[in-house]
N, C-alpha and C positions, 0 to 999 in steps of 0.2 A: 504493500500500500504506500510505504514511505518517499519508495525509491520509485514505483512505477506511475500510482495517480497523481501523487503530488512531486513526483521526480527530485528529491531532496536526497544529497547527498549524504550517505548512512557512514563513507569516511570520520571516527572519532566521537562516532557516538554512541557505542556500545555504553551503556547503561544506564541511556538516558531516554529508554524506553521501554517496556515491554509488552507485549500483545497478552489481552485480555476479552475476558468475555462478559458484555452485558444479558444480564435476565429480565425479561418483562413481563412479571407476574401477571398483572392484569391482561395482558395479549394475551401471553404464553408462548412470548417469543425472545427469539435471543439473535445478538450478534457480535461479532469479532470486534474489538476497540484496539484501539493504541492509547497506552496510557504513559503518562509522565509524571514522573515523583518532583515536586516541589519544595519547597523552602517551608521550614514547619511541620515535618514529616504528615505532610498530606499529599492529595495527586490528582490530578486533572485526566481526562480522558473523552476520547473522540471514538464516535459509533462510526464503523469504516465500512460495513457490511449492508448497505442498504438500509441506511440511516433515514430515510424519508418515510419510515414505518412507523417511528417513535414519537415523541412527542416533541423531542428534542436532538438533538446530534451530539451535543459533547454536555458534561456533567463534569461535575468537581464531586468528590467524597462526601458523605453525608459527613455532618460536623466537623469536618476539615476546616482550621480555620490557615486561609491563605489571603486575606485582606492586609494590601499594604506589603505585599510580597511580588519576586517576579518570578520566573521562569529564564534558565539562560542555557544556554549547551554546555556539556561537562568544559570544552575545551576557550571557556569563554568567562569564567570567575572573576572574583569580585578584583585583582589584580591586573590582570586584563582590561577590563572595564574601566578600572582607574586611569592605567596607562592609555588609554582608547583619544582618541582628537572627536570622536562623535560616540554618541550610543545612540541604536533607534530604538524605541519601545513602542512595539506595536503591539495592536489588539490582542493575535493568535499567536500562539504556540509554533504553528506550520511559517507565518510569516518573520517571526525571528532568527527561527532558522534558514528560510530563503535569504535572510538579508548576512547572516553567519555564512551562506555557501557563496556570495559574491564577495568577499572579503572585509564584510561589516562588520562591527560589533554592535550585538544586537542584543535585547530582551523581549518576553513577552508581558503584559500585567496583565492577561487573562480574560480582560473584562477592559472595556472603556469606561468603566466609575469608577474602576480602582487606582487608586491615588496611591503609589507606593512607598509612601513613605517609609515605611521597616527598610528595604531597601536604598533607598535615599540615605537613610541615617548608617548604614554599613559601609555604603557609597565614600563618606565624608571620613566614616575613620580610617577604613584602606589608604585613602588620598592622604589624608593625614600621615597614619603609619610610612608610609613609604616616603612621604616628606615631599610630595608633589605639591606643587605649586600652583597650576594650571588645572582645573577639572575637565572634563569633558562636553561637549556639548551635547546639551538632550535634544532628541528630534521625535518629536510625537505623530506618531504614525501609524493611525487609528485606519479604520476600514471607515468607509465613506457613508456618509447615512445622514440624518440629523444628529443621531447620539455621538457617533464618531464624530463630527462635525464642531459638537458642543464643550465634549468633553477635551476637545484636542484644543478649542481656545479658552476655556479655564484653565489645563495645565499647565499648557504653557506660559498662562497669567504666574499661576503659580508658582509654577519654577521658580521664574525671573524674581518673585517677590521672594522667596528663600532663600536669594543667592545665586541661582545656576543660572548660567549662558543656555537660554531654551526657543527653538523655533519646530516647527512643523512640515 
């Protein structure tokens, strides 16, 4: 599914996924997911099996709490990041890593209302720990819609008002 429908290079990212299976009680149906472990030991996960059955396509963990967190590829940590001239945080999971397989540093926050600040604040100490000077630029790179639309210019109101160099 990784490498074929969404053509995402699976080079370096062994363990930053595994295939799982959703159950639909109420149907009585099931299909194949890709799931991804998170920040928080929680984990996000996409229905890949004829998802247009469900109610929904991708799920987070029942009480998994990931607000204020992001998503990033193993090969792409909070030190990386620091060192990065850009970071782009986009909506999905699948688009952080397309922008990771063009030679970006990239995140996802999961949701366009999630405001990462947990991440932000680890952001600041890495840069700090490493004695960096410069941060990186955020670039909010939501999927298009009205919500995407909204939430990409309160962010990056916000950034800017916390400190960070942020555009879209």
């Amino acid at each position: 599914y990784l490498a074929n429908a969404r053509r995402l290079n699976l080079t370096g990212m062994r363990g930053a996924y595994t295939q799982e299976t959703y159950y639909d009680a109420k149907r009585r149906i099931a299909s194949a997911t890709v799931r991804f472990r998170l920040p928080n030991n929680t984990w996000w996960e996409r229905i890949i099996d004829q998802p247009g059955r469900f109610d929904r396509k991708a799920m987070f963990e029942r009480g998994g709490e990931w607000g204020g967190h992001v998503w990033a590829a193993p090969d792409q940590g909070l030190e990386v990041q620091a060192r990065a001239k850009r970071i782009w945080i986009c909506e999905g999971v699948f688009d952080a890593w397309a922008w990771r397989d063009s030679g970006e540093v990239a995140v996802s926050a999961m949701s366009v209302n999630n405001w990462p600040e947990k991440w932000l604040t680890e952001l600041r100490r890495t840069l700090a720990a490493l004695d960096l000077k410069a941060a990186p630029e955020l670039i909010f790179a939501f999927d298009i819609g009205r919500a995407g639309t909204e939430y990409t210019r309160k962010f990056v109101a916000q950034a800017i008002e916390e400190g960070w160099k942020a555009t879209a």
